[in-house]
C-alpha positions as CSV (number, residue, x, y, z in Angstrom):
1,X,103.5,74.6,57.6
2,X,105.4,72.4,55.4
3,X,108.9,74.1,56.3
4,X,108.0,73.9,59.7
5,X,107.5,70.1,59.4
6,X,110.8,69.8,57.6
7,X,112.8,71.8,60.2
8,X,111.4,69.5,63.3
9,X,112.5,66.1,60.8
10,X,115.8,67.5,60.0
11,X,116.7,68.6,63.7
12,X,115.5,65.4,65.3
13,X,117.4,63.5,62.6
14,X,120.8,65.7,63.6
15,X,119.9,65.0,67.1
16,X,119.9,61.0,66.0
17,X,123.1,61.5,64.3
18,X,125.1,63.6,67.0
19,X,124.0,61.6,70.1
20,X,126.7,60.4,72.3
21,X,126.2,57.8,74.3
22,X,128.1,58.5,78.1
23,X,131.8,57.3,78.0
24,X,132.0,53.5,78.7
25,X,135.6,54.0,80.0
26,X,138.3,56.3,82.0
27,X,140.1,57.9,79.8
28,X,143.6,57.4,79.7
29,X,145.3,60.7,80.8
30,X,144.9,63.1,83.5
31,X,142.6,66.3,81.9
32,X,143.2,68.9,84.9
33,X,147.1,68.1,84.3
34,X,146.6,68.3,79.8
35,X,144.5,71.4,80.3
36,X,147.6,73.3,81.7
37,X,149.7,72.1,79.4
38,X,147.7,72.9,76.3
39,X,149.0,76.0,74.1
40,X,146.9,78.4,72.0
41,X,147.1,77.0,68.5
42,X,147.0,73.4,69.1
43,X,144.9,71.2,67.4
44,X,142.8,68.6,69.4
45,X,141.5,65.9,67.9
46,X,138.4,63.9,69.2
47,X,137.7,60.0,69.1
48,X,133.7,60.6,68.8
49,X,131.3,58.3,70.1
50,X,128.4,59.6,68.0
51,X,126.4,57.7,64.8
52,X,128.1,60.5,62.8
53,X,131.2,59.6,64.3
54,X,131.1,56.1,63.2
55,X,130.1,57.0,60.0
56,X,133.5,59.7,59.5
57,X,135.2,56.5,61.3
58,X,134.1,54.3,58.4
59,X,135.0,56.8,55.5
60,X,138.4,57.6,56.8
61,X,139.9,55.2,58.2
62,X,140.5,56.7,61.7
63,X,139.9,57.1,64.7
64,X,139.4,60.3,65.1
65,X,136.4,62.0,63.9
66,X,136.8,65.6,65.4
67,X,139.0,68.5,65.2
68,X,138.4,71.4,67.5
69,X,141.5,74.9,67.2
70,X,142.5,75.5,70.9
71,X,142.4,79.5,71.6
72,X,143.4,80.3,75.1
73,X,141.2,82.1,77.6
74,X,139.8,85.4,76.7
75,X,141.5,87.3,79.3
76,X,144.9,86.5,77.4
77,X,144.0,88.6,74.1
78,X,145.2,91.7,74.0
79,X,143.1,93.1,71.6
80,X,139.7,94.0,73.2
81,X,137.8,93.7,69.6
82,X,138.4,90.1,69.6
83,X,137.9,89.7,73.7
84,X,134.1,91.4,72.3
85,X,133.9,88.7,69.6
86,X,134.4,85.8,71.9
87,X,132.0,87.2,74.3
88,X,129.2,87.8,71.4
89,X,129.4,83.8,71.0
90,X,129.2,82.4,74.4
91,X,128.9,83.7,78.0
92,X,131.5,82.4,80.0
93,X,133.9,84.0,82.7
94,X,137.3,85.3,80.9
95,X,139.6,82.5,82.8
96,X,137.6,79.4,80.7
97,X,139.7,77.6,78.3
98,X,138.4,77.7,75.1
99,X,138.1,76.4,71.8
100,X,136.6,76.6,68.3
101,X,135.1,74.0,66.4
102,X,132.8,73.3,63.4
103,X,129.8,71.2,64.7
104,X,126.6,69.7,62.2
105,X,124.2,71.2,64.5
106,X,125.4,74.7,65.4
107,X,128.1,75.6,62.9
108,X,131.4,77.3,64.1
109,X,131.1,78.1,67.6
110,X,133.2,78.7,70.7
111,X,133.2,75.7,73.1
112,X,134.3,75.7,76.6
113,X,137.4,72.8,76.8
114,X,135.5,70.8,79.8
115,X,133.1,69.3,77.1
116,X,135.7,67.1,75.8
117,X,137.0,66.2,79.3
118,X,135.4,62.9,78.8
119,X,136.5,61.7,75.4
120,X,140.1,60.6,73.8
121,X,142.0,63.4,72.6
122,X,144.8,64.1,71.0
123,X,146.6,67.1,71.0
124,X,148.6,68.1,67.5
125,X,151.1,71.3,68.2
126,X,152.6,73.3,64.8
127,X,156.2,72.7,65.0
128,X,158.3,76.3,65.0
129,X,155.4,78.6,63.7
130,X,155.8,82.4,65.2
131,X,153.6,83.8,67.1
132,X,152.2,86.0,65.3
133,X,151.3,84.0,63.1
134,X,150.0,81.8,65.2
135,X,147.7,84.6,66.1
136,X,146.9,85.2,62.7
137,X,145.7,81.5,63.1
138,X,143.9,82.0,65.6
139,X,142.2,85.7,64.5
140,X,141.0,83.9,61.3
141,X,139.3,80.9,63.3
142,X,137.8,83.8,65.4
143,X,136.1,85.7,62.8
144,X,134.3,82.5,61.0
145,X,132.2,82.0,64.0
146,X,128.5,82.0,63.0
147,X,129.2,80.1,59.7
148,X,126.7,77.3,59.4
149,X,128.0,73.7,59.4
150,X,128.1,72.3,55.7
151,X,126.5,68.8,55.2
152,X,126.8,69.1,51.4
153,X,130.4,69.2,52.5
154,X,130.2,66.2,54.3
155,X,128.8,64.2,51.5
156,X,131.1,65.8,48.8
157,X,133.9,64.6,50.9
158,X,132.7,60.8,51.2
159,X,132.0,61.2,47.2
160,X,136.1,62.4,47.2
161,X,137.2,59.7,48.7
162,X,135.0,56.6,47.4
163,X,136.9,55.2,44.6
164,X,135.9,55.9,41.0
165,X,135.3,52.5,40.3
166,X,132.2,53.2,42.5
167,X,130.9,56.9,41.3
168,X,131.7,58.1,38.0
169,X,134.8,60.8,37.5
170,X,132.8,63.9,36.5
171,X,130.8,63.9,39.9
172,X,134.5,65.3,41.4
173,X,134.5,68.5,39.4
174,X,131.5,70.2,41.6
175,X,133.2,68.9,44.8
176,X,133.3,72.1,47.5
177,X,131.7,74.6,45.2
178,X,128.5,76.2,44.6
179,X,126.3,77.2,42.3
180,X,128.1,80.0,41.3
181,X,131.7,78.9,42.1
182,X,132.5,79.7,45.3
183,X,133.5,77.8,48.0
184,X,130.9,77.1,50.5
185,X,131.6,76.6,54.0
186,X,133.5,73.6,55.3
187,X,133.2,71.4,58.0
188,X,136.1,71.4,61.6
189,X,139.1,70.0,59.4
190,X,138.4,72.6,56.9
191,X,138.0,75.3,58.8
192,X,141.6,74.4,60.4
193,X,143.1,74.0,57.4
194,X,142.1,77.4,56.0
195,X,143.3,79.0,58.8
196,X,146.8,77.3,59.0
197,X,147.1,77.9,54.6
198,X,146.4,82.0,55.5
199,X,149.7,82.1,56.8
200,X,151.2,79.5,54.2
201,X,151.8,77.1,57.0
202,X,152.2,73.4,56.0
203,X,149.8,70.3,57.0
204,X,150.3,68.0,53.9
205,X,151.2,70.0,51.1
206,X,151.6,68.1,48.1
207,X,155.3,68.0,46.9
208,X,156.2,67.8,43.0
209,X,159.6,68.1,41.4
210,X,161.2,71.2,40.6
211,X,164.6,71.6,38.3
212,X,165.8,74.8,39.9
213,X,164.9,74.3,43.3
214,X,164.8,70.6,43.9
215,X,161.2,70.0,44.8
216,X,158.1,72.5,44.7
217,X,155.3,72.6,47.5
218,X,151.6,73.2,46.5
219,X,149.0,74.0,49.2
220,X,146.2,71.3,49.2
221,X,142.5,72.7,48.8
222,X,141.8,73.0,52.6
223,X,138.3,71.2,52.0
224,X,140.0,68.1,51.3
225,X,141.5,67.6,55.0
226,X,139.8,65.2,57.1
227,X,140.7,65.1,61.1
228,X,143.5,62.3,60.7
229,X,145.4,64.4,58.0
230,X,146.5,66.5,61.9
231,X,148.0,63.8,63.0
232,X,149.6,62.1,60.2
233,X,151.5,65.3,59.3
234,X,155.5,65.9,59.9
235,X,154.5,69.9,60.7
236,X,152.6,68.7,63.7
237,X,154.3,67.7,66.8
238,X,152.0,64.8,68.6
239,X,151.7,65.0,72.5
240,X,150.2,62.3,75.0
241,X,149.8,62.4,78.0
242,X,149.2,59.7,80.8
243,X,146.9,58.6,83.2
244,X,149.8,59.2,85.8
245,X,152.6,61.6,85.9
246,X,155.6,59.9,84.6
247,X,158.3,62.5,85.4
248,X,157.6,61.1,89.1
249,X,160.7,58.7,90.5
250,X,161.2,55.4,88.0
251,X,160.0,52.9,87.8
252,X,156.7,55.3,87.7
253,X,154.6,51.9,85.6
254,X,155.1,49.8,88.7
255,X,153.1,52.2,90.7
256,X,150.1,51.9,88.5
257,X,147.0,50.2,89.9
258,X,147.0,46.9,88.2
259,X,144.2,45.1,89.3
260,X,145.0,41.9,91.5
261,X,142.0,39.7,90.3
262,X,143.6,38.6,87.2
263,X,140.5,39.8,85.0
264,X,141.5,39.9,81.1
265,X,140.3,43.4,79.7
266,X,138.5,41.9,76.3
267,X,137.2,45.3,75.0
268,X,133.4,46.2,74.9
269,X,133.3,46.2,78.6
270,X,134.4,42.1,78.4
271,X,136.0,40.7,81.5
272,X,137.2,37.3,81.6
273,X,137.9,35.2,84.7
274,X,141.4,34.0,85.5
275,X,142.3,30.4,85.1
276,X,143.1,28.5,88.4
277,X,146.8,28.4,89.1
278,X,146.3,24.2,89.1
279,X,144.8,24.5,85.8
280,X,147.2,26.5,84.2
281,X,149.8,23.7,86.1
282,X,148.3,20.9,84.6
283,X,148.2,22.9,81.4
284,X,152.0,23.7,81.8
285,X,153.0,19.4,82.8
286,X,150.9,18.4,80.1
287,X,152.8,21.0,77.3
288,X,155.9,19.9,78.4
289,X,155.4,16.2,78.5
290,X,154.0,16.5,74.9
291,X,157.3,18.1,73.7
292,X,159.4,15.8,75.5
293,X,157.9,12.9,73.9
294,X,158.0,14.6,70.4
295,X,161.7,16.2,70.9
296,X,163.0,12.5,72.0
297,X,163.6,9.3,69.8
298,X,162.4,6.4,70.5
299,X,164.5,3.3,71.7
300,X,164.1,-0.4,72.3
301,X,163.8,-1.6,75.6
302,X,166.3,-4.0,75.6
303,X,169.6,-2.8,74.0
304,X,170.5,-6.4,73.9
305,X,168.2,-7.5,71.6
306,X,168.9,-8.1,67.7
């Protein structure tokens, strides 16, 4: 009864913490055009709009809270094992772009691409990797699915990156492991990161001098990487894309549907009214009067006088 009573808390309490509100704006690129041009391997990062993304906001200094591995569509995989894997996970026809991700509720999972359709993304490409090992990638993000989402992780990683000033140095030797040594399971980033080190492809590797050959490069635990870490990497190439097509004829930006009300965007869903053009003429005479009498030196009236 008792474990019953926790298990309602803690999912209504991961319901609290994973709610997103609907989208307050249009997002600012055109998702039937990305979807097309997305590639299997990329990495899409995810602006949440959750209390759990605010709070991943908060501890790392980013924007982006989510990191999701795009696969492809089933129907592209060769291999009929791993076409059997995706379809144990989620029921979907074979032409639905998909992707993994690592989420506090369900674990790893295959989600269809349309759920982020809604949200800011950015997609992060690996720069030159081959193909197979890109399916390497892709294979080891397969076979995780079913691992449960880590919260311990979660917390271990805020403990990580508080200053020590704050929590005392030997809480960070029992970071990421468990009782009995062994890693546990990570969280989206982590889950990434893994599968980019099994084929010794770089994110941020740490770099440290070497006599022989100049500088030596050391793989960085994969449950220190946090959704950022994607973008601010030189192995990742970063590609936007706009709310209009700009390979259309220049100037494509005077095409754009600027609003002819003269409304001021404030953020938060803040408009402000235009000034009056006779306002903003009297505010324009009176400037320039002011800096006229300042820029000139005064003069007697009457040159004449002593």
């Amino acid at each position: 009864m008792l474990k019953t009573f926790y298990q309602k808390m803690q999912e209504k309490f991961d319901n609290w913490l994973i709610f997103e509100p609907p989208a307050a704006e249009i997002m600012p690129y055109d998702f039937s055009r990305l979807k097309y041009e997305l590639r299997p391997g990329d990495v899409i990062l995810v602006e949440g709009r959750s209390r759990i993304s605010s709070v991943i906001r908060t501890i790392t200094q980013s924007p982006w809270t989510h990191a999701a591995l795009y696969i492809g569509r089933s129907i592209d995989f060769e291999d009929e094992h791993i076409q059997a894997l995706i379809h144990q996970h989620i029921e979907t026809k074979d032409t639905t772009r998909l992707i993994i991700e690592d989420l506090m509720d369900k674990g790893t999972v295959i989600t269809p691409l349309n759920y982020y359709r809604n949200h800011h993304i950015r997609i992060c490409r690996p720069i030159g990797i081959t193909p197979s090992d890109m399916h390497l990638v892709i294979q080891y993000a397969i076979k995780s699915l079913g691992q449960p989402y880590n919260v311990r992780h979660l917390l271990d990683l805020t403990r990580f990156l508080l200053p020590w000033t704050v929590l005392p140095r030997r809480w960070g030797s029992s970071l990421f492991r468990t009782t009995s040594g062994e890693p546990e399971s990570g969280i989206c980033s982590s889950l990434i990161a893994e599968a980019f080190s099994s084929v010794q492809f770089p994110i941020l590797p740490f770099v440290k001098p070497h006599e022989e050959q100049g500088v030596e490069l050391f793989q960085r635990n994969p449950y220190l990487f946090t959704p950022k870490d994607f973008d601010y990497s030189p192995y990742f190439e970063i590609i936007k894309y706009p709310l209009f097509n700009p390979d259309e004829p220049l100037p494509y930006y005077r095409r754009l549907p600027w609003t002819k009300s003269g409304f001021l965007h404030q953020d938060d869903g803040i408009l402000t009214g235009p000034q009056s053009k006779t306002k903003k003429r009297l505010k324009l005479f009176r400037r320039k009067t002011t800096d006229e009498n300042h820029s000139e030196p005064h003069s007697p009236k009457n040159k004449d006088a002593p």
